[in-house]
N, C-alpha and C positions, 0 to 999 in steps of 0.2 A: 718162699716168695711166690707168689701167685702172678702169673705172665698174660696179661688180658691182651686179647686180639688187637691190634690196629683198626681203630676207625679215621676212615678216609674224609675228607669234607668234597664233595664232590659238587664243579660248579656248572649249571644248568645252562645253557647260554644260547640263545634263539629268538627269532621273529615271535611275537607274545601272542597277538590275537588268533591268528589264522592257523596256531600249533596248542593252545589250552588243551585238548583230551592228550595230545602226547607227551606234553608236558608233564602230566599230572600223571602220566604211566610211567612215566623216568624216574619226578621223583618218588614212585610208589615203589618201583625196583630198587632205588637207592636203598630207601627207608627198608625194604625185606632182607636188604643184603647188611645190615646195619650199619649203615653207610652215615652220612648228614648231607643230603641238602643243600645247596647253596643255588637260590634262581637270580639272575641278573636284576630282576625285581628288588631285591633288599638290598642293593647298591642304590645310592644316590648320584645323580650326575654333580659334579662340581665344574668350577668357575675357574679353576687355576691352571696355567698352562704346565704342560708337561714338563 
């Protein structure tokens, strides 16, 4: 049986505009570490209370 590394999903999570270059350096580190990605971006806000 063949034992493949763990991949993490790792979630990005910051003030958007005023942080875009280090953003995009995180998730590039992510991505070399073979990591996933996850930016607060690809969450949708919703309407339902906690």
């Amino acid at each position: 049986m063949v034992d493949f590394p763990k991949r993490l999903q790792v979630f990005v999570s910051s003030t958007y505009l005023d942080l875009i270059e280090e953003r995009q350096a995180a998730v590039q580190a992510i991505l070399e570490a073979k990591h996933i990605p996850a930016g607060m971006e690809l969450f949708t806000a919703g309407d339902q209370s906690q």
